[in-house]
C-alpha positions as semicolon CSV with decimal commas, in nm:
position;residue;x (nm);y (nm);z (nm)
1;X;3,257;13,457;-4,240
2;X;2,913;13,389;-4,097
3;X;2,605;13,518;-4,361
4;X;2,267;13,561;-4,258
5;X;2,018;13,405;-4,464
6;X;1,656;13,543;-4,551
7;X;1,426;13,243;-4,473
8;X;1,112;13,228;-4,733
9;X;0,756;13,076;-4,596
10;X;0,711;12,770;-4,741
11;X;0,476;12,817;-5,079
12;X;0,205;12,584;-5,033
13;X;0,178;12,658;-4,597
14;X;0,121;13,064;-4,700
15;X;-0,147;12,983;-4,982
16;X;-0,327;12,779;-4,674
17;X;-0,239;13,084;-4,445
18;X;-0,415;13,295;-4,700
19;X;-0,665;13,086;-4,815
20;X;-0,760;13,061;-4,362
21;X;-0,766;13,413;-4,349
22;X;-0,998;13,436;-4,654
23;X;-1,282;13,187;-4,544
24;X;-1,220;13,362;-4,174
25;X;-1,330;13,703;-4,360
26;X;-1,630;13,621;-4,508
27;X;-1,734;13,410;-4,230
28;X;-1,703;13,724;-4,039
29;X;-1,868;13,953;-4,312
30;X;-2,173;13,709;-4,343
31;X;-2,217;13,677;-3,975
32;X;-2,203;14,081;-3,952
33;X;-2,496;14,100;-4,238
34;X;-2,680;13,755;-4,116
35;X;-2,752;13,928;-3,764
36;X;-2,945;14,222;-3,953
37;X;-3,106;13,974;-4,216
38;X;-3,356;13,801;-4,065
39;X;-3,536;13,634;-4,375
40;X;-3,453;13,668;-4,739
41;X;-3,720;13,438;-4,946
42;X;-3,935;13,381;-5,231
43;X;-4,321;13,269;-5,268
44;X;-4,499;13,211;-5,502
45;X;-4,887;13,246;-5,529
46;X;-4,906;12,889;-5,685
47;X;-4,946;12,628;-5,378
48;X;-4,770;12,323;-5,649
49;X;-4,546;12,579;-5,782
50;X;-4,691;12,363;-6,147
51;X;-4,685;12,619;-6,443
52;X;-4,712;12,537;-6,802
53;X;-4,525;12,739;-7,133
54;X;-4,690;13,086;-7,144
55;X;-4,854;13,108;-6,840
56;X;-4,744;13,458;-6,581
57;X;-4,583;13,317;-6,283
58;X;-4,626;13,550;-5,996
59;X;-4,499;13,565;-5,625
60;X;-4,341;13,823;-5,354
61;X;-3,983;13,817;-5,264
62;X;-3,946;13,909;-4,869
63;X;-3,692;14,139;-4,674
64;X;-3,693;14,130;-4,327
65;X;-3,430;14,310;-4,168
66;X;-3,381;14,394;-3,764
67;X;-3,149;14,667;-3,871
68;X;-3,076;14,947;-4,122
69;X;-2,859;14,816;-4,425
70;X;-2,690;14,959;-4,696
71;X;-2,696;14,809;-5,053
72;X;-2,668;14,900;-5,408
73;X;-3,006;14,697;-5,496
74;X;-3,194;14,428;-5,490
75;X;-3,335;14,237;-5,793
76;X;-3,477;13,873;-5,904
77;X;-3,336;13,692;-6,197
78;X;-3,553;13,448;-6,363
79;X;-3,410;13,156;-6,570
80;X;-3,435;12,827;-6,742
81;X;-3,158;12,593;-6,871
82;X;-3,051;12,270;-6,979
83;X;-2,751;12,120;-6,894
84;X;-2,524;11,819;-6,974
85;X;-2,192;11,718;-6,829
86;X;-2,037;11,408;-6,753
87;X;-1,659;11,293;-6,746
88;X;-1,443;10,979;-6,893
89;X;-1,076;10,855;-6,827
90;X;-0,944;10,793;-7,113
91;X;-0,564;10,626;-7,241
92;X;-0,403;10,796;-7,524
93;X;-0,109;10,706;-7,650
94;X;0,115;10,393;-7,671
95;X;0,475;10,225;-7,445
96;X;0,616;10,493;-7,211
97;X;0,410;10,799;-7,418
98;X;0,082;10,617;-7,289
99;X;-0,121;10,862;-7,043
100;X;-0,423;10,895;-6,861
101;X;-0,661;11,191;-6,895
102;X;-0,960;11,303;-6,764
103;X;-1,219;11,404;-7,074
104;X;-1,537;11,636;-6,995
105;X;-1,837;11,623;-7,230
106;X;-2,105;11,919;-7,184
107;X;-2,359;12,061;-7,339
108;X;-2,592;12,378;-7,262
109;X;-2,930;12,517;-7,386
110;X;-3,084;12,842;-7,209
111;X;-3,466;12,930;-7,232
112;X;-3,433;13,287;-7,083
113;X;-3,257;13,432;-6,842
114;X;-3,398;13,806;-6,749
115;X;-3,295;13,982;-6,439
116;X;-3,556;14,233;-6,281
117;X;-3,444;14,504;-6,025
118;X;-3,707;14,597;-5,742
119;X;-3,529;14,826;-5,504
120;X;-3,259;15,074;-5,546
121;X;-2,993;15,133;-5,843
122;X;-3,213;14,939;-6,125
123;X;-3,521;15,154;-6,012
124;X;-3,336;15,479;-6,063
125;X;-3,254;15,523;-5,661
126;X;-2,832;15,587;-5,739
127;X;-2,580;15,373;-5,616
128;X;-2,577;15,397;-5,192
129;X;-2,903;15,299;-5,049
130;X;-2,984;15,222;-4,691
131;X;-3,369;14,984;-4,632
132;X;-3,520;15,061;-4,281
133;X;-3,541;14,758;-4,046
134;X;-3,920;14,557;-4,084
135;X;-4,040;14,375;-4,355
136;X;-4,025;14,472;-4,734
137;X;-4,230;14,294;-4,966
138;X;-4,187;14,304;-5,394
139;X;-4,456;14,126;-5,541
140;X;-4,329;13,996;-5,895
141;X;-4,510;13,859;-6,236
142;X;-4,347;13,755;-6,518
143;X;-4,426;13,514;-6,848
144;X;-4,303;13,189;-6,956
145;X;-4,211;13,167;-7,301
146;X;-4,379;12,963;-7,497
147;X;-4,251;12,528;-7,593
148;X;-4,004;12,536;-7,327
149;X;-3,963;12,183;-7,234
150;X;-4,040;11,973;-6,917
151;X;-3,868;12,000;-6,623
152;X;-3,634;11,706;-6,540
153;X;-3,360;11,615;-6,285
154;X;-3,139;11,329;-6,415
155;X;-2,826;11,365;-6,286
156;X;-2,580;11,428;-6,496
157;X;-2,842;11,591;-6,716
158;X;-3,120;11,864;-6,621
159;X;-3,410;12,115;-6,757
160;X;-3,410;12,329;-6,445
161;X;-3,599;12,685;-6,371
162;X;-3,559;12,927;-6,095
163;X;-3,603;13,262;-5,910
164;X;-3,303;13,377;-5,738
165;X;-3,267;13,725;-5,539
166;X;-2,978;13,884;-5,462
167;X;-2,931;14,188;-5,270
168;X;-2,662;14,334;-5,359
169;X;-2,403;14,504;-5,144
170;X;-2,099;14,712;-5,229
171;X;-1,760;14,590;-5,131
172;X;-1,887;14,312;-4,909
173;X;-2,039;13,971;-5,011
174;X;-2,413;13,946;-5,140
175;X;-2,710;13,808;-5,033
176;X;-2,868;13,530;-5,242
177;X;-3,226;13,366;-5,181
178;X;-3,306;13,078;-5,450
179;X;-3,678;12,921;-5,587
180;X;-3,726;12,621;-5,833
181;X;-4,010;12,543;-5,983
182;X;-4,197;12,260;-6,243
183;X;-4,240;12,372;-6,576
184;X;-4,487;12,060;-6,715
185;X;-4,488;12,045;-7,082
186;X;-4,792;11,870;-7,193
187;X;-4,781;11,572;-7,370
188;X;-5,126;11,459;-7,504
189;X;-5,136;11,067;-7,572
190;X;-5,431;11,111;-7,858
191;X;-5,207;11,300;-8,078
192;X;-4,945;10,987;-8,089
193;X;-5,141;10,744;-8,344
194;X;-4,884;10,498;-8,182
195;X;-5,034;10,496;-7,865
196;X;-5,304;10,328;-7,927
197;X;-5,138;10,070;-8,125
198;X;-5,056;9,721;-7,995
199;X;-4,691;9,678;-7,962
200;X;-4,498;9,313;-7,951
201;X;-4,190;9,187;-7,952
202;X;-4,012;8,852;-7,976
203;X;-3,634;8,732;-7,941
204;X;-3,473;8,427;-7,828
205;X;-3,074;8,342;-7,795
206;X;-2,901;7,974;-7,753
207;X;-2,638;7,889;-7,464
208;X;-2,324;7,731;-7,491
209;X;-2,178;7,517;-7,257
210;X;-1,849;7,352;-7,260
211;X;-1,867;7,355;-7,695
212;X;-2,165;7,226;-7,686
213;X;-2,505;7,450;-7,777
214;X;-2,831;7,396;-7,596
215;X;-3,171;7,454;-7,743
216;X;-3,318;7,808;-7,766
217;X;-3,443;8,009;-7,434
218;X;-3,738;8,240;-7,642
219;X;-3,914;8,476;-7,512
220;X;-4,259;8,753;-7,597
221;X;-4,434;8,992;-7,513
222;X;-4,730;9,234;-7,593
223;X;-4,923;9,524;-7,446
224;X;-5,250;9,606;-7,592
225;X;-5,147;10,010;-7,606
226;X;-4,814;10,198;-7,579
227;X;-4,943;10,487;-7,467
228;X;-5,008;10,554;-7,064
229;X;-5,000;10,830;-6,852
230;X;-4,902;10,802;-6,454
231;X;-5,167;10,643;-6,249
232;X;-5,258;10,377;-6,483
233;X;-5,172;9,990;-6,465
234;X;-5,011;9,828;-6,781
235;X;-5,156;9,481;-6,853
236;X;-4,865;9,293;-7,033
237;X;-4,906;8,946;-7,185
238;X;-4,544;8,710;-7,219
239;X;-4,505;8,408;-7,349
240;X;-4,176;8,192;-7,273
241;X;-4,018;7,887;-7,422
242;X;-3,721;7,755;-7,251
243;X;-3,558;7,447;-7,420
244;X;-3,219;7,513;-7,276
245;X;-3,063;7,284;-7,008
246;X;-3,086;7,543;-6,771
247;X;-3,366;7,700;-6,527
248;X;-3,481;8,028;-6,632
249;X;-3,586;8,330;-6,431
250;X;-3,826;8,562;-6,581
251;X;-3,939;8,936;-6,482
252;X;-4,086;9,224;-6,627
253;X;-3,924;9,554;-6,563
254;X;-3,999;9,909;-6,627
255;X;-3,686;10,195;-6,736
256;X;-3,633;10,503;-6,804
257;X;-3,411;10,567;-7,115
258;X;-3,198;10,925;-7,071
259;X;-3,002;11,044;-7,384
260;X;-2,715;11,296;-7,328
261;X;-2,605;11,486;-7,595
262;X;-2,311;11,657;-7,556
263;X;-2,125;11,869;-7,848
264;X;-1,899;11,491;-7,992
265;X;-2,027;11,227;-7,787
266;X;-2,427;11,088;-7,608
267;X;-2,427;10,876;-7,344
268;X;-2,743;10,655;-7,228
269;X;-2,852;10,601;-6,885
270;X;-3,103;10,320;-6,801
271;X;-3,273;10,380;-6,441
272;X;-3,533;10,120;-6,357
273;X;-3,846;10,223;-6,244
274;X;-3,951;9,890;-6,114
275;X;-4,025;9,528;-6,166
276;X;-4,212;9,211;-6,109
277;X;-4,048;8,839;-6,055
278;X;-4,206;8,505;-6,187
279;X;-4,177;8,178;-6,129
280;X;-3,861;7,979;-6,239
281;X;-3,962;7,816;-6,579
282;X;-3,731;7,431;-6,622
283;X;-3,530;7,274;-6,864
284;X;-3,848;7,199;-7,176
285;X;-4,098;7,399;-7,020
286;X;-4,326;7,661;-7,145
287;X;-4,524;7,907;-6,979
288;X;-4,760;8,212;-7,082
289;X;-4,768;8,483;-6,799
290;X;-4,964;8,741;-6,794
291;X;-5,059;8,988;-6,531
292;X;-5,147;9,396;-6,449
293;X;-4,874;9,636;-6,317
294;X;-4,963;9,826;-6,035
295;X;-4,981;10,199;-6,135
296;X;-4,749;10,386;-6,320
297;X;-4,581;10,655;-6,068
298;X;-4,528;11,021;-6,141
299;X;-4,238;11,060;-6,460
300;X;-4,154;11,302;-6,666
301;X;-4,318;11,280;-7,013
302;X;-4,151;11,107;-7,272
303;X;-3,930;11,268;-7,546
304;X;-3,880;11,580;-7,279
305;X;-3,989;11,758;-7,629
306;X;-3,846;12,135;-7,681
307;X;-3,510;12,013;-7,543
308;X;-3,237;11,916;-7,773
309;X;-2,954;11,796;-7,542
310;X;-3,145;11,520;-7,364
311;X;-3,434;11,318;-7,470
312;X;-3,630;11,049;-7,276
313;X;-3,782;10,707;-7,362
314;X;-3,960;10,438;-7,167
315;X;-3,937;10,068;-7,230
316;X;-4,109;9,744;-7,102
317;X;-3,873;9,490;-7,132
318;X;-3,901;9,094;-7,074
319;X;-3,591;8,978;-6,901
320;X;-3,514;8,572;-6,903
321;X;-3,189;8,513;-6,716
322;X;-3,095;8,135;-6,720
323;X;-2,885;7,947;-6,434
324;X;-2,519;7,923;-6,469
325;X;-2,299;8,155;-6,652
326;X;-2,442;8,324;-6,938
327;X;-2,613;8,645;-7,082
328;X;-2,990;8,698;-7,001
329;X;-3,256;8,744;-7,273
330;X;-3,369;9,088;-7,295
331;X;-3,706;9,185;-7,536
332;X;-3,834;9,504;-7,499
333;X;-4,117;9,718;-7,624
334;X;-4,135;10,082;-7,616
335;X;-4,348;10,262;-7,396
336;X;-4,499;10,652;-7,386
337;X;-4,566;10,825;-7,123
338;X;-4,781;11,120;-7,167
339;X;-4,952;11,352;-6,945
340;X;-5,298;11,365;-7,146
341;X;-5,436;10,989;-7,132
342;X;-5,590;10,856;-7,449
343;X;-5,989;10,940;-7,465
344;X;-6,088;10,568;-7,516
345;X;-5,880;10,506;-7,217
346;X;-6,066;10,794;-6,987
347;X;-6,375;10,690;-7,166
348;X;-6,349;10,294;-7,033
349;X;-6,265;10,441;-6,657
350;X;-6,577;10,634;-6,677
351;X;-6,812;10,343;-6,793
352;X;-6,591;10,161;-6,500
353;X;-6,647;10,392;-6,163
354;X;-7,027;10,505;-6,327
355;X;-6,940;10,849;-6,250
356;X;-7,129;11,140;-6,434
357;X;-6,963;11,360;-6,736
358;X;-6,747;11,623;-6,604
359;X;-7,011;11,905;-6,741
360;X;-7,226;11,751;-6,505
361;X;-7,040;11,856;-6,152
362;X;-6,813;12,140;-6,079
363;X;-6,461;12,094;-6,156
364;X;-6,269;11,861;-5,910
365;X;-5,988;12,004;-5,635
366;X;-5,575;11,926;-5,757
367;X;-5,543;11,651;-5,527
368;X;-5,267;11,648;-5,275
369;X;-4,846;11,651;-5,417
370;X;-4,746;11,376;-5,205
371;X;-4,656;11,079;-5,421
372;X;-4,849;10,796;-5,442
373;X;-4,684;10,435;-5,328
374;X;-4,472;10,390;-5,654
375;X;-4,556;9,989;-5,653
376;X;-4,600;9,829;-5,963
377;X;-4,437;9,553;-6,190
378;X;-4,262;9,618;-6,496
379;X;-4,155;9,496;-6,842
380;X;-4,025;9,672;-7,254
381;X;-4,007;9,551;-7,555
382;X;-3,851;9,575;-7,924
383;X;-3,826;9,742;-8,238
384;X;-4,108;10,016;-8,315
385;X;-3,914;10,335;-8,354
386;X;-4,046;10,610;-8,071
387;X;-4,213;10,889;-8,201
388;X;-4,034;11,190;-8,304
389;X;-3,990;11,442;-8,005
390;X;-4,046;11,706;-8,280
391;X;-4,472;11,704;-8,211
392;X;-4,564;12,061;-8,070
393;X;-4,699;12,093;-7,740
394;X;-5,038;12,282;-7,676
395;X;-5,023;12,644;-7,529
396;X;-5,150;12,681;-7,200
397;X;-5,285;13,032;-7,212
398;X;-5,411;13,056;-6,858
399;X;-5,236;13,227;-6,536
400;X;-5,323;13,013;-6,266
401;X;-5,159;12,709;-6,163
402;X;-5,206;12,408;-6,160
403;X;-5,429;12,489;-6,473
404;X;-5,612;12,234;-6,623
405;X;-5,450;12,054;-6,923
406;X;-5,518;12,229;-7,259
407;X;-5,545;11,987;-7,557
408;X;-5,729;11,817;-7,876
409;X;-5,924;11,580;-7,659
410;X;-6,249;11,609;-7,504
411;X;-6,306;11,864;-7,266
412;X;-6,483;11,577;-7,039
413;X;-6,091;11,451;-6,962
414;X;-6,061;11,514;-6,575
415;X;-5,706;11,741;-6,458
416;X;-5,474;11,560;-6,265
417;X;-5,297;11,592;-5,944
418;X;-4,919;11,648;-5,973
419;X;-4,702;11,454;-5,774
420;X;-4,358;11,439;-5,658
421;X;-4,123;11,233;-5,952
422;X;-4,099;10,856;-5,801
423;X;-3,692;10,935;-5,828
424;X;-3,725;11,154;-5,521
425;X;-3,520;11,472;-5,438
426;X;-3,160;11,553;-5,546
427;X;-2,900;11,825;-5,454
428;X;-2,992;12,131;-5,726
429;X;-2,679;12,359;-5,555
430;X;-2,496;12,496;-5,829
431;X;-2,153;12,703;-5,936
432;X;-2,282;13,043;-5,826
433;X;-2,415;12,947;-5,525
434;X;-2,267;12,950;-5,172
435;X;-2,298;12,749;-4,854
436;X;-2,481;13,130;-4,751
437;X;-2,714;13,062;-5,044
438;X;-3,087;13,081;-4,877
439;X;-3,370;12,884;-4,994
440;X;-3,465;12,466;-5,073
441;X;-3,123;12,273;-5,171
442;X;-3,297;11,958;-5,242
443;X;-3,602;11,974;-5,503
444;X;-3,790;11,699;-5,705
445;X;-3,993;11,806;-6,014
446;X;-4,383;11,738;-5,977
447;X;-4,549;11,555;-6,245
448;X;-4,887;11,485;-6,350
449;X;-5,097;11,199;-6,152
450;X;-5,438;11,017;-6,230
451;X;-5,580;10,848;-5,958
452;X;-5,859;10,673;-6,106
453;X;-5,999;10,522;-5,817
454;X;-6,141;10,832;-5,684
455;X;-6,445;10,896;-5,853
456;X;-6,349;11,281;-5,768
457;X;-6,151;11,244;-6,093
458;X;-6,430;11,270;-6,308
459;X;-6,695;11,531;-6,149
């Protein structure tokens, strides 16, 4: 006897079917809203969007709508973070129990996080409200806290801050506008006793070949200060000995050293900044090379101090890499970079460009935040320990940005300009945002920048 059966839709076709049907929705909720919404942004009264720990950032957030909507309110939320996450594959396990897995390592510090309502149900208005079509405009303050750290963008590792809006609609899909901006933590060179120091640094390493052991490839070198801020050259002396049996290539390279620290494990990342080549030094020869990196281009300071879950260090590091098959010859000396140069530094530019006192002439003008040309050579070096990341930051009391940099030193030190970071722009969309998010995706930190070739630096 025949039997009907009852045919069931194949599981994984009707999540897809559903899943259509979903995106198809909002796509059709957000186009509904999008026609009536004809900007949704944030601006803020700062032209570098630069603030330092304590100041009052303020700015407008703009409605313009070409029709009537209805919403429950709309608010700004203000916050800073740190974040670190990375993943590993890792094997546990042994014979036919061995397995692969996929291991996450995080780590998360928040500043503040404070969300402000400016229309509707925060402001006491009840739950259904309808804005008029034109433009609406909520002008906004609020204070940093005080020793929050620098900004950075590294990757799998970030000190980020923002102003996101939101207007919020009932049973349909919000609106979201989003604004970064730099927080710049000062880091003032002349209270680092180090800096001024002369740092040096020596090593040398023997190659093998076929059992039998050449002489030694050795290698120096020395800066006259570890302390530099962005805009400066470092003059680096080497000295190289190579009495292997192989040609040896020598450079000078500059990198950036990022610490992760996640809750059981810290990875280091080594980014380059730049370098400079020399000439091949032969089987018995010596050579002493010394020369003047171009300048330094705008980095975050060193230590990112007020963060716990990353911390940044800079090295100069002589790099010998013989012919042939074999491990290259790395000696490296630590380098900070601050954003408050060293006075006997400013004090030697001064003498240099025979410019007047800066109590002498009006204040200078922040130069413009286009980057300079990040060309210049680079090198590290060896053992002194970097300074703790534990030494406090001055306040920056005032409200408008970019402020001048508050510190111990001389009032006569010029303000820099603040630049785009050398490492350019990188993709800052997050969990809670959507492809309807509004606002910049892509956003570089600015950093301080001293140009001392302009004499403008010092009136």
């Amino acid at each position: 006897m025949f039997e009907p059966r009852i045919l069931k839709p194949d599981c994984a076709s009707h999540m897809m079917h559903l899943h259509f049907w979903r995106q198809w929705d909002i796509r059709k909720c957000h186009a509904e809203t999008m026609g009536k919404l004809r900007s949704f942004l944030i601006t803020l009264d700062s032209s570098q969007d630069v603030y330092f720990a304590g100041q009052i950032i303020s700015g407008k957030l703009v409605v313009e709508l070409d029709a009537q909507m209805h919403m429950r309110e709309i608010r700004l939320k203000f916050k800073g973070v740190a974040d670190v996450h990375w993943t590993e594959t890792e094997t546990t396990g042994t014979g036919s129990n061995q397995r692969t897995e996929t291991v996450s390592y995080t780590a998360h510090e928040s500043y503040f996080e404070q969300r402000v309502p400016v229309y509707g149900k925060g402001v006491g208005m009840g739950e259904d409200n309808c804005l008029p079509p034109g433009q609406h405009v909520y002008p906004f303050t609020f204070q940093l806290p005080p020793n929050i750290p620098s900004s950075f963008e590294g990757g799998e590792g970030f000190v980020r801050y923002s102003i996101k809006g939101t207007i919020d609609k009932p049973w349909k899909f919000d609106h979201d506008t989003k604004r970064l901006f730099t927080v710049a933590s000062p880091l003032d060179l002349n209270e680092y006793p180090n800096a001024a120091n002369e740092v040096q640094n020596q090593k040398q390493k023997f190659i093998c070949c076929c059992c039998c052991k050449s002489g030694p490839l050795s290698g120096m070198i020395r800066l006259n200060r570890s302390g530099f801020v962005p805009g400066e050259t470092l003059d680096f002396i080497t000295e190289i000995l190579n009495m292997s049996s192989r040609d040896c290539t020598p450079c000078v390279r500059l990198c950036m050293l990022t610490l992760l620290h996640a809750t059981s494990k810290t990875k280091t990342l080594t980014r380059e900044i730049c370098r400079q080549m020399h000439d091949t030094v032969l089987p018995g020869d010596s050579e002493v090379w010394s020369a003047s990196l171009t300048h330094i281009p705008p980095l975050p300071p060193s230590f990112l101090v007020g963060c716990s879950i990353i911390d940044i260090n800079y090295v100069l590091e002589l790099v010998l890499e013989p012919s042939g098959p074999a491990y290259d010859l790395h000696v490296p000396v630590p380098v900070i970079i601050g954003s408050v140069p060293l006075v006997s530094v400013f004090r030697q530019y001064q003498t240099q460009y025979g410019v007047p006192s800066i109590h002498e002439a009006p204040p200078p003008a922040f130069p413009s935040t286009e980057a300079p040309p990040p060309a210049f050579p680079s090198t590290e070096a060896p053992p002194p320990a970097f300074p703790s990341k534990e030494a406090p930051p001055p306040a920056f009391p005032s409200t408008e940005a970019p402020p001048p940099i508050v510190s111990s030193a001389p009032s006569e030190l010029p303000p820099p300009s603040y630049s785009e970071c050398v490492f350019g722009k990188t993709n800052i969309r997050e969990v809670d945002d959507t492809e309807y998010t509004r606002g910049e995706m892509n956003y570089a930190p600015a950093y301080a920048y001293y140009d001392w070739s302009k004499q403008t630096q010092f009136r």
